[in-house]
C-alpha positions in Angstrom: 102.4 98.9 56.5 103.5 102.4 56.0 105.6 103.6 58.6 105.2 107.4 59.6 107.7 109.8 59.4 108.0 112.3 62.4 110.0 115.8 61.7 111.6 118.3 64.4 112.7 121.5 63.4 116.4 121.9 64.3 117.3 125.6 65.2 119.0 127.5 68.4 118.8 131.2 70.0 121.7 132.0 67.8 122.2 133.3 64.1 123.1 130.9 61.3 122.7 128.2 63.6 124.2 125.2 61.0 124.4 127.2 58.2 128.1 129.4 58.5 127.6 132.5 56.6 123.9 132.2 55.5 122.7 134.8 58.0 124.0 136.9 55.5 121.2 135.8 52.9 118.7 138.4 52.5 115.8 136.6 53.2 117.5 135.1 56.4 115.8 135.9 59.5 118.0 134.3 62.1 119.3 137.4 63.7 116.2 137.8 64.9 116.8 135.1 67.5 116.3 137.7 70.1 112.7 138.6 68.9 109.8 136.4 71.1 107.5 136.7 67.7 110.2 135.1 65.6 109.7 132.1 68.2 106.1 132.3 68.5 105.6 132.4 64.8 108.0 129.6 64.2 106.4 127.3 66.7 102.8 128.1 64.6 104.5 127.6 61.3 105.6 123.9 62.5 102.3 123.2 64.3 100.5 124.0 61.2 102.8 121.6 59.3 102.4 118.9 61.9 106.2 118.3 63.0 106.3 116.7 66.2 108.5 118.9 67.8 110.9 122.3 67.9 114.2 121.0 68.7 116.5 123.7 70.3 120.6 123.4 70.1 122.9 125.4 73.0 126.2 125.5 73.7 127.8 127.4 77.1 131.1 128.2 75.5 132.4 129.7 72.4 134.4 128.4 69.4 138.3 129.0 70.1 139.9 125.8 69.1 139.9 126.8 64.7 143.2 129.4 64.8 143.4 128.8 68.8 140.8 131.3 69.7 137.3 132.8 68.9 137.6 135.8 66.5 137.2 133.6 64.1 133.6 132.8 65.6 133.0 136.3 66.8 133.7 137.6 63.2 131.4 135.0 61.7 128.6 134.7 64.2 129.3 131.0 64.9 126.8 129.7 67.6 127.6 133.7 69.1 125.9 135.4 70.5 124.1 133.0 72.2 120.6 133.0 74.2 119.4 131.0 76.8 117.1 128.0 74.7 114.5 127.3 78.1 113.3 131.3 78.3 111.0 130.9 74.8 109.4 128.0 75.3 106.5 129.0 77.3 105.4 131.1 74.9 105.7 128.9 72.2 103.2 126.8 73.8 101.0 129.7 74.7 100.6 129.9 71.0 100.2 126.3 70.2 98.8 123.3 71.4 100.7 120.3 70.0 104.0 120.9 69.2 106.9 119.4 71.5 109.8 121.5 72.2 113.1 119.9 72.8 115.5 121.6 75.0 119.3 120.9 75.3 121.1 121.7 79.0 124.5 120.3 79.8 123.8 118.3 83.0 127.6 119.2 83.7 126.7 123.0 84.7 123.6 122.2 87.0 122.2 121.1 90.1 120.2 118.0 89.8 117.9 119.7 92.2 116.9 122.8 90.8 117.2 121.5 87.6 114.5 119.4 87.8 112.4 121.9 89.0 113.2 123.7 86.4 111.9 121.0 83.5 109.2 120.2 85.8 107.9 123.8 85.7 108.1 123.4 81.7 106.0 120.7 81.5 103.5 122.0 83.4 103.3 125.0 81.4 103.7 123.3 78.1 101.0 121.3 79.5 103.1 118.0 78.7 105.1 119.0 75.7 108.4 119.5 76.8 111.7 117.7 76.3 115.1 117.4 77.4 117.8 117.2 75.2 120.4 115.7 77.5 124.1 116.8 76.6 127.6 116.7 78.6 128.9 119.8 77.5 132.0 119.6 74.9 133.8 122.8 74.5 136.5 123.7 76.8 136.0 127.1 77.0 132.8 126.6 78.6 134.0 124.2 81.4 136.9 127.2 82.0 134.2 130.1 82.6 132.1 127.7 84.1 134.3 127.2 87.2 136.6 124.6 86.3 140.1 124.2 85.3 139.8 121.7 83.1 137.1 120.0 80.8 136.1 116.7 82.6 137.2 113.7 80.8 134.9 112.2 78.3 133.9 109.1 79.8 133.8 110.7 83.3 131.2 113.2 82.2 128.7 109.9 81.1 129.4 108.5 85.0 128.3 111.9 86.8 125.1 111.8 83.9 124.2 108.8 85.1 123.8 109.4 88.7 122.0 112.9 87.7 119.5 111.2 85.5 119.0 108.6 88.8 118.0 112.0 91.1 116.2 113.7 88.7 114.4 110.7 87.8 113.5 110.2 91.7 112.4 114.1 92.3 110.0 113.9 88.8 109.0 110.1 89.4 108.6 109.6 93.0 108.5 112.5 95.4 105.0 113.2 95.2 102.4 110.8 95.0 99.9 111.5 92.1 97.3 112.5 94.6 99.5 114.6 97.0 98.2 117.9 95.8 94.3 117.6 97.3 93.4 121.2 97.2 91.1 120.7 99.8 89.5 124.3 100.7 87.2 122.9 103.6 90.0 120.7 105.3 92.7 123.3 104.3 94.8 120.6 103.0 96.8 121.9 100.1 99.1 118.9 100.2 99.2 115.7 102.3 102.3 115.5 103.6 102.1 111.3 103.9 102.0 111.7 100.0 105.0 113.9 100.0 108.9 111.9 100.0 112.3 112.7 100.6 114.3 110.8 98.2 117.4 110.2 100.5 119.9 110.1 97.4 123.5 110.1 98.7 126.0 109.0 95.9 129.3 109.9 94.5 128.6 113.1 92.9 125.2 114.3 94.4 123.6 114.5 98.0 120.1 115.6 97.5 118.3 114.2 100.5 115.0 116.0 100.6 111.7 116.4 98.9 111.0 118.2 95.7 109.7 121.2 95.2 107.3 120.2 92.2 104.0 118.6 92.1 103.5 115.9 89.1 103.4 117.3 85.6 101.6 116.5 83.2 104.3 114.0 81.6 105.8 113.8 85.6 109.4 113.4 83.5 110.0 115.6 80.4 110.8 113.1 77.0 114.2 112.1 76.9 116.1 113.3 73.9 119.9 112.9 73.6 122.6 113.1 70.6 126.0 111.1 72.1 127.0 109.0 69.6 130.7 108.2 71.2 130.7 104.4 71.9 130.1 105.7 75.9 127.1 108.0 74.5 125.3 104.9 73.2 125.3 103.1 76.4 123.9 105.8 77.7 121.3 106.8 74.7 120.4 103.2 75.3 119.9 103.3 78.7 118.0 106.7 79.1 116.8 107.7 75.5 113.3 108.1 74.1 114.5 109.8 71.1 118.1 110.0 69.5 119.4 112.6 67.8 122.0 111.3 65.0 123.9 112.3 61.6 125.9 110.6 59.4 127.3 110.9 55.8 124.9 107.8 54.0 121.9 105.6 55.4 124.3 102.6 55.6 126.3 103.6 57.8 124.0 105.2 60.2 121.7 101.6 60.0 124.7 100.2 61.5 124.8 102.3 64.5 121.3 102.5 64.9 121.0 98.5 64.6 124.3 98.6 67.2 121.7 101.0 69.7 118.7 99.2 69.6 120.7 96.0 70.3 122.2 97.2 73.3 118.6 98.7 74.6 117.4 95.4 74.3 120.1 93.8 76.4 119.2 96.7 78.8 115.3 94.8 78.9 114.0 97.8 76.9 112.0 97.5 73.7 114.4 98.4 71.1 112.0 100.3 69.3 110.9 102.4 71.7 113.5 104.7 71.2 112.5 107.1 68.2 115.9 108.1 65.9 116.3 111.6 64.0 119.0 111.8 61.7 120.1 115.6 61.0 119.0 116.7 56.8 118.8 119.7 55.1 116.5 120.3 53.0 115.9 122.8 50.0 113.1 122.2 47.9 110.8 124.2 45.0 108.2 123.1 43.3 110.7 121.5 40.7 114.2 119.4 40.7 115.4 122.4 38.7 114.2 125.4 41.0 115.8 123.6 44.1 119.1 123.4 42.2 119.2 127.1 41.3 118.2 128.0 45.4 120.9 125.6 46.5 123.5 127.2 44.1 122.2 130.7 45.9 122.5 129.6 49.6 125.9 128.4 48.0 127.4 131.6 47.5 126.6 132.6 50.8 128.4 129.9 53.0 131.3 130.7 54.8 134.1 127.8 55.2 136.4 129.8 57.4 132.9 129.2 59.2 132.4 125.9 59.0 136.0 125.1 59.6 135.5 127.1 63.3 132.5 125.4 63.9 133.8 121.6 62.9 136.9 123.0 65.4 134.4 123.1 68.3 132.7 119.8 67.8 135.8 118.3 67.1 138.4 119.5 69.6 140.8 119.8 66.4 142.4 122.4 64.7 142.1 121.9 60.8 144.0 125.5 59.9 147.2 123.8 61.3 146.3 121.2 58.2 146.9 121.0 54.0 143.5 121.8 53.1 144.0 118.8 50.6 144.8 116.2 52.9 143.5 113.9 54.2 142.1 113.4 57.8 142.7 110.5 60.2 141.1 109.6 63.4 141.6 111.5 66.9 140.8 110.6 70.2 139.7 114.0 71.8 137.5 115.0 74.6 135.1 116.9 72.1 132.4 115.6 70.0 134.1 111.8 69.2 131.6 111.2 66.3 132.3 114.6 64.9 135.8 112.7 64.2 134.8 109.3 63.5 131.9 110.6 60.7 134.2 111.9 58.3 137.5 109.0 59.2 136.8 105.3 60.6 133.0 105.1 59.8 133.0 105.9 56.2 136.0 103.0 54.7 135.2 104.2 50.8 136.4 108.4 51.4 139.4 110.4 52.8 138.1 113.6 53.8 140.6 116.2 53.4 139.6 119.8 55.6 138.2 121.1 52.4 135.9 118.3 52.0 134.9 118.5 55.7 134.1 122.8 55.2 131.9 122.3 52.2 129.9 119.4 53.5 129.4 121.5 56.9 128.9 124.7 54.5 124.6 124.2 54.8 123.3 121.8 57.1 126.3 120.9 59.2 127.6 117.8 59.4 124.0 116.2 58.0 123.2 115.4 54.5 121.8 118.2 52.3 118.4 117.2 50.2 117.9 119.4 47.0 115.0 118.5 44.5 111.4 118.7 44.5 109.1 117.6 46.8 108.6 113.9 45.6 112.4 114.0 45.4 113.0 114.5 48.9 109.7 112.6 50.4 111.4 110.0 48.4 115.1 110.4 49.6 113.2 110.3 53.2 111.6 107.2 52.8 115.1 106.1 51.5 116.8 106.7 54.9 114.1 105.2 56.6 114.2 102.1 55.3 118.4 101.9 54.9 119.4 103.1 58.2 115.9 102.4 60.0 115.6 106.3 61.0 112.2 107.4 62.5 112.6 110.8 61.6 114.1 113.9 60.6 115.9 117.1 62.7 115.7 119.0 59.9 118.1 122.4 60.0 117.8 125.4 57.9 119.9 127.3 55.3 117.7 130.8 56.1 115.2 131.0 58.5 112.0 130.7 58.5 112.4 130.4 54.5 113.4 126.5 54.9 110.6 125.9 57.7 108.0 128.1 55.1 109.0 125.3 52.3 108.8 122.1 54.0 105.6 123.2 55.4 104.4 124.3 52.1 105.5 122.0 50.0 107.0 118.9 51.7 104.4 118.0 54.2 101.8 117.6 51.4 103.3 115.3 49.8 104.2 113.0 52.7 100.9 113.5 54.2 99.9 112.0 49.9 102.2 109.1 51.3 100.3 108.6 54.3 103.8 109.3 55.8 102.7 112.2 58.4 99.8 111.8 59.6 97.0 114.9 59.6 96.6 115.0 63.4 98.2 115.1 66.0 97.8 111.5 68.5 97.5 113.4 71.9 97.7 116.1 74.2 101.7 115.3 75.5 104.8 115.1 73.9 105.2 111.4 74.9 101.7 110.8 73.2 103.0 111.8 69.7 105.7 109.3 70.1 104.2 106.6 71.5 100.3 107.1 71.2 97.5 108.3 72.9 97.3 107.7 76.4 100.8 107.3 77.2 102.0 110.1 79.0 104.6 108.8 81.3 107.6 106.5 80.9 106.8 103.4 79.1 107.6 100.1 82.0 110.3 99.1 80.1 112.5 102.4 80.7 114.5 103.0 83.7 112.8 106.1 85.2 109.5 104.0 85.7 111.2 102.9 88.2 111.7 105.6 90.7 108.0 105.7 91.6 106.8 107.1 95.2 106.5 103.8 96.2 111.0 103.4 95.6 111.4 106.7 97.2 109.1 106.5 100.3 111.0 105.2 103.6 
């Protein structure tokens, strides 16, 4: 049976996104970040090529650790300036009617509360496309100008997440009743009240007695995305996830830590393929092999390593100028990105990466593999990852934007809609649908947020 491939476009309210240095390409159009149309004719572009969903990086801090502050990022334009990833998305879907958009927010900055209005809000005027990227935060300078003295500890950050996702999931699942909004003109009855509950939550890190302020969306919760990949991060991808972001060097090794999620999802009583996987590729493609080598050897010219070394700095919590660019890099426990460390020292046994290694690899594409060839080359190097490291999919980042979108949608998506890989349609109205298939709109039983229903909440 052939499995199908789903693809999310990888981009971010920034310039160069994962690409340091590219937004000086000609033909690059990420400065234009700050444009709605560049948005709105993004999110038609992927529509039209079927990708299942938009996904949209953030960060709340800047990139100070590489030379011990952020003129390195500032000169470069590494993930700064920055926009706010939530304020595009309705218009987005105004312009489509498929596509998913995936949004990261760092639950350590917000208010359960108002967050969850917040998403709520989305889906409704997504009409049931949107997604939640769920991140802890990891740069320092963003816990420092976000009110606190100190990043919080790794590990701690995953024990307040999971008492946020248990109030959110009570406000979106089980404050109002699916037929608490009547709308009853001759009764004047907007709501019934007897439908409406306070979800009396009183925990360690959150009091949020009351009722909230959103009717039932379309998806009630938004899709759960989320990208930890620390041994703590899995627990939680395992416990909360619909879809998992990942990256990794080679298939092999990211099987293993796909086969090491889904294992612990089924010891949480979840279906262990339930939860979708997207590993992080780059693709640059032309009609031939030998076109997409001369177009990689362009973009080439263009990277900028001080670049990538500032933004590996950042996900990493190290400082690799204090290193000899030639050698090599061992493992460090930090309160960063912990895979950002582990992918290039404990997880691949048969390479030493020195810095200089590290800054070309992150060069185009970040820390995910690059594809270069024509299109049967990479539908065939997809199909390759999907059946070594059991990937569902692809969060596919750019080298210029929205050339990189413009080719897989011209050229890639025929040939893996040839393999029967992508499908031609679209299997629903929601976000959830496209994952899982039509009619299923909110949490599948097996996932925990079923099971803050009205009938949990009410006294």
């Amino acid at each position: 049976m052939t499995r199908r491939i789903h693809l999310n476009a990888f981009d971010m309210t920034c310039a160069g996104h994962q690409s340091p240095g590219l937004w000086r390409h000609p033909a690059d159009q990420s400065h234009r970040y700050r444009d709605l149309r560049y948005w709105t004719d993004l999110a038609r572009l992927l529509e039209r090529g079927g990708f299942t969903s938009l996904f949209i990086a953030d960060v709340l801090g800047l990139y100070d650790v590489y030379r011990g502050g952020p003129e390195s990022a500032i000169r470069d334009g590494i993930q700064v300036p920055v926009g706010d990833p939530t304020l595009a998305v309705p218009a987005m879907a105004a312009v489509t009617e498929h596509l998913g958009f995936g949004v990261t927010v760092s639950l350590t900055y917000e208010k359960p509360y108002a967050f969850a209005r917040r998403f709520a809000t989305l889906d409704h005027y997504t009409n049931g496309r949107i997604a939640w990227n769920v991140v802890t935060s990891y740069l320092e300078s963003a816990a420092r100008n976000l009110g606190l003295e100190h990043q919080v500890p790794h590990d701690e950050r995953y024990e307040v997440a999971e008492e946020f996702m248990e109030v959110v999931y009570k406000l979106w699942e089980g404050s109002w009743e699916d037929d608490a909004v009547r709308l009853d003109r001759a009764a004047g009855v907007y709501a019934d009240p007897a439908k409406v509950h306070p979800i009396h939550h009183h925990g360690r890190y959150f009091d949020v007695p009351g009722i909230g302020l959103t009717e039932p969306s379309p998806q009630r919760s938004p899709v759960i995305f989320q990208a930890g990949a620390s041994p703590r991060g899995r627990r939680f991808a395992a416990a909360h996830a619909e879809g998992i972001f990942t990256t990794a060097t080679r298939p092999d090794i990211l099987g293993r830590s796909i086969a090491s999620t889904r294992a612990a999802a089924a010891e949480l009583g979840r279906d262990p393929r339930s939860i979708k996987f997207f590993t992080l590729m780059t693709v640059i493609t032309a009609p031939t092999d030998e076109e997409a080598q001369a177009k990689y050897r362009e973009y080439a010219k263009y990277v900028s390593l001080e670049g990538a070394l500032t933004l590996y700095g950042g996900w990493s919590g190290l400082d690799l100028s204090r290193m000899n660019p030639d050698e090599p890099l061992r493992y460090a426990e930090t309160e960063a990105v912990r895979s950002a460390v582990e992918a290039f020292t404990t997880v691949d046994p048969d390479r030493d990466w020195t810095p200089r290694d590290i800054a070309e690899w992150i060069g185009i594409g970040g820390m995910g593999v690059v594809v270069v060839g024509s299109p049967a080359t990479v539908a065939d190097e997809m199909q390759r990852w999907v059946d070594i490291a059991d990937v569902d999919g692809f969060n596919l980042a750019y080298a210029i934007t929205p050339g990189t979108f413009e080719d897989l949608v011209e050229l890639v998506v025929p040939e893996l809609r040839r393999r029967s890989l992508l499908p031609d349609t679209y299997a629903g109205s929601t976000l959830r649908e496209e994952l899982y298939g039509p009619g299923q709109l909110r949490f599948r039983a097996d996932h925990p947020g079923s099971r803050f229903g009205a009938r949990a909440v009410a006294p």
